[in-house]
C-alpha positions in Angstrom: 68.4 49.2 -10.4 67.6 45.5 -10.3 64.1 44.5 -9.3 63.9 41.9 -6.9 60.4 39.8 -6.8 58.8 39.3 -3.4 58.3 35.3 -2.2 54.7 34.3 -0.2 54.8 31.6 1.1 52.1 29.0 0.5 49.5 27.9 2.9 50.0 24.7 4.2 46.3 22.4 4.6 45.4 21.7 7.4 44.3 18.0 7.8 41.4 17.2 9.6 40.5 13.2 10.9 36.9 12.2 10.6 35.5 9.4 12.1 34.2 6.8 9.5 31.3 6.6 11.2 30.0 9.8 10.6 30.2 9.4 6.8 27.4 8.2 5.1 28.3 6.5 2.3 25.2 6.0 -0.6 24.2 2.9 -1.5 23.4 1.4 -5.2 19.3 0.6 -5.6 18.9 -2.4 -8.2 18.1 -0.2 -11.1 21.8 1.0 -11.1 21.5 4.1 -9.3 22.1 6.1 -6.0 19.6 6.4 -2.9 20.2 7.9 0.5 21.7 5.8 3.1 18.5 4.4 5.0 21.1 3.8 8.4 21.1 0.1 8.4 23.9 -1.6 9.2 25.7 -4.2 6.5 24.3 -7.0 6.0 20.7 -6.0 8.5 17.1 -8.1 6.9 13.3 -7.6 8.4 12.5 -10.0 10.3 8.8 -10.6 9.4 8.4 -14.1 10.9 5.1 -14.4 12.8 3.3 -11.4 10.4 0.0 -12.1 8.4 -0.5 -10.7 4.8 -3.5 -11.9 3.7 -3.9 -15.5 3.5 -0.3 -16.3 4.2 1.8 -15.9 7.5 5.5 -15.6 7.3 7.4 -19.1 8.5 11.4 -18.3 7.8 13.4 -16.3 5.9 15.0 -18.3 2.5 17.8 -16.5 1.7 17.2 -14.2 -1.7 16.6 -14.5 -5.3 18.7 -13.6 -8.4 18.2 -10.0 -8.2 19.2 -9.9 -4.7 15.2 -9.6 -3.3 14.8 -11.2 0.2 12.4 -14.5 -0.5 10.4 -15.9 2.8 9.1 -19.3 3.0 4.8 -18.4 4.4 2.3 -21.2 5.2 -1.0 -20.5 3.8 -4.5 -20.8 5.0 -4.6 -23.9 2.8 -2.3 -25.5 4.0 0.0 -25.7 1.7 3.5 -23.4 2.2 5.0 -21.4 -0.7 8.2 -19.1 -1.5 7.5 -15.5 -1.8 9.3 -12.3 -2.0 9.4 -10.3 1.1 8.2 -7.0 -1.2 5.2 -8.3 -2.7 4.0 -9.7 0.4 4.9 -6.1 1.9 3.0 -4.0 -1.3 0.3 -6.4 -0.9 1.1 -7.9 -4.4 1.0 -11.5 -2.7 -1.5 -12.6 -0.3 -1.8 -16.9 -0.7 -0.2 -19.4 -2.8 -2.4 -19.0 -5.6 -5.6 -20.9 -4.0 -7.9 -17.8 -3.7 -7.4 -16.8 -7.5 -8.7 -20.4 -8.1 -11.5 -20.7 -5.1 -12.9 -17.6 -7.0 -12.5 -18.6 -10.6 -14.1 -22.3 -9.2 -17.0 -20.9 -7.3 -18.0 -17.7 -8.7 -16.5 -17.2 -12.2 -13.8 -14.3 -11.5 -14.7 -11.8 -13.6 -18.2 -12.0 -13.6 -18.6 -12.8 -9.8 -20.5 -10.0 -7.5 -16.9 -9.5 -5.8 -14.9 -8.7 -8.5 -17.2 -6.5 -10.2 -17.4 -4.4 -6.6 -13.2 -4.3 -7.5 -13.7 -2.6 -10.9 -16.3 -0.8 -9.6 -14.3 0.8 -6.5 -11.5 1.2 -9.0 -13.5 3.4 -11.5 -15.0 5.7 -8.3 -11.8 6.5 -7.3 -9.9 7.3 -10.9 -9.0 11.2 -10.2 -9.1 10.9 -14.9 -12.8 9.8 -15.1 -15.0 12.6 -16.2 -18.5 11.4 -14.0 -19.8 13.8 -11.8 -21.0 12.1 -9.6 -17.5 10.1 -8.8 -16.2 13.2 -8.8 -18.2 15.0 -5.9 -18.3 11.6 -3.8 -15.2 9.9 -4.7 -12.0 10.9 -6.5 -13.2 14.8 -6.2 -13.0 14.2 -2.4 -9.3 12.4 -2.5 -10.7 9.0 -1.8 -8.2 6.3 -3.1 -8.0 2.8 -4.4 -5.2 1.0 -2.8 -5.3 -3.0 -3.9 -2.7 -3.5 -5.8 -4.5 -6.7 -7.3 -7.9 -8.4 -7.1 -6.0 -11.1 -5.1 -5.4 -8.9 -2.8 -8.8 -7.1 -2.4 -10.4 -10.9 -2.0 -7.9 -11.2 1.0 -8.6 -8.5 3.0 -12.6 -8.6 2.3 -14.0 -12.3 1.7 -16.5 -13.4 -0.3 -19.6 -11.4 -0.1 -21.8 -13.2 2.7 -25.1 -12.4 0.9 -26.9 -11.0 -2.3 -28.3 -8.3 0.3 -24.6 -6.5 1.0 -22.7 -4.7 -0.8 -18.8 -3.0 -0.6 -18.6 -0.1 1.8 -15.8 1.9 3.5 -15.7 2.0 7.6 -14.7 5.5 7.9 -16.5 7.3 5.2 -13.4 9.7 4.7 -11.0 6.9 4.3 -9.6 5.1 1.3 -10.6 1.7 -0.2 -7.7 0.3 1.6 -7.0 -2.5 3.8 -9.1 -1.9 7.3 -11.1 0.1 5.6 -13.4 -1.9 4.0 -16.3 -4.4 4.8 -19.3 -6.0 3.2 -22.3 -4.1 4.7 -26.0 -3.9 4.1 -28.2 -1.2 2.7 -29.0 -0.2 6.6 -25.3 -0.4 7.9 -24.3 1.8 4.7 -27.2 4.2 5.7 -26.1 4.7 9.5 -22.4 5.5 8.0 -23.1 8.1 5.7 -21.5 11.4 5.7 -23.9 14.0 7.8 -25.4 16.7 6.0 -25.8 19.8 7.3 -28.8 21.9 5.1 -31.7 22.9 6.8 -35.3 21.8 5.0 -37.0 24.9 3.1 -40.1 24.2 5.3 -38.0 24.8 8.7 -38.3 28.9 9.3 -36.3 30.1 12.7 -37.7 32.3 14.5 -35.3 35.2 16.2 -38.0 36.3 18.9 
């Protein structure tokens, strides 16, 4: 008897019409790689025009750089105007043309000038490696944070210290070293901000009766 082999049939796809829109395509970061779509549309810039960051206030938008990086043309305090990229006046990187670095480094001497050394200072609180107690219970133990990016930037945000009687301190006590968050207070200002505390005095007995 002859064998005959049975024929299936194949399935036939189905085609199915998405709208273009819906895809999201990823993009290409500058170091070569893939990052999510972020939803802008082609060709969309920040318009910053108007902000502050620091000592410098965004004029116009310059077109960009090599690399691709937005630049914006910002008039500072000085007077003078200067070309900066829109990311390092966004980090805080930038904040004036380069005159504060120099009103310090005139007036005070930068590194050995009261301002700076509250910088370092702040910085070495807040370092979650250092192995001091006492920065540790107060400070870095507690989450508190250092978040100038540079000295520059630091200067910006908090001026030069008004008096040899005031000293760096934070506005809300559980907040960062971050901009708004900081001022030059004195010894009685820092006293009135302090964290309350809640133990009772050895000498206080309450009575249940």
């Amino acid at each position: 008897m002859r064998r005959t082999r049975a024929i299936i049939p194949k399935p036939r796809a189905r085609k199915v019409s998405v709208p273009t829109a819906a895809i999201k395509f990823p993009t290409i970061n500058m170091k070569g790689g893939l990052r999510a779509n972020s939803g802008r549309k082609p060709g969309f810039w920040e318009n910053i025009a108007g902000q502050r960051f620091g000592r410098l206030v965004a004029l116009r938008r310059v077109g960009t750089n090599r690399t691709g990086m937005t630049q914006w043309e910002c008039f500072c305090d000085c007077g003078h105007t200067t070309i900066v990229l829109k990311a390092a006046l966004k980090n805080g990187h930038t904040a004036s043309c380069g005159c504060l670095h120099q009103e310090v480094i005139r007036k005070h001497g930068a590194y050995r000038s009261p301002e700076y050394q509250a910088y370092l200072r702040a910085k070495q609180r807040c370092n979650p490696h250092s192995n001091n107690p006492k920065y540790r219970k107060h400070w870095s133990g507690r989450g508190i944070r250092f978040r100038f990016s540079t000295f520059e930037c630091f200067l910006a945000e908090i001026g030069l210290r008004p008096g040899p009687g005031y000293s760096l301190d934070r506005i809300n006590n559980d907040g960062h070293y971050e901009p708004g968050n900081v001022r030059w207070a004195t010894v009685l200002e820092q006293r009135h901000n302090r964290r309350p505390s809640w133990r009772i005095p050895n000498s206080i007995q309450l009575s249940l009766f």
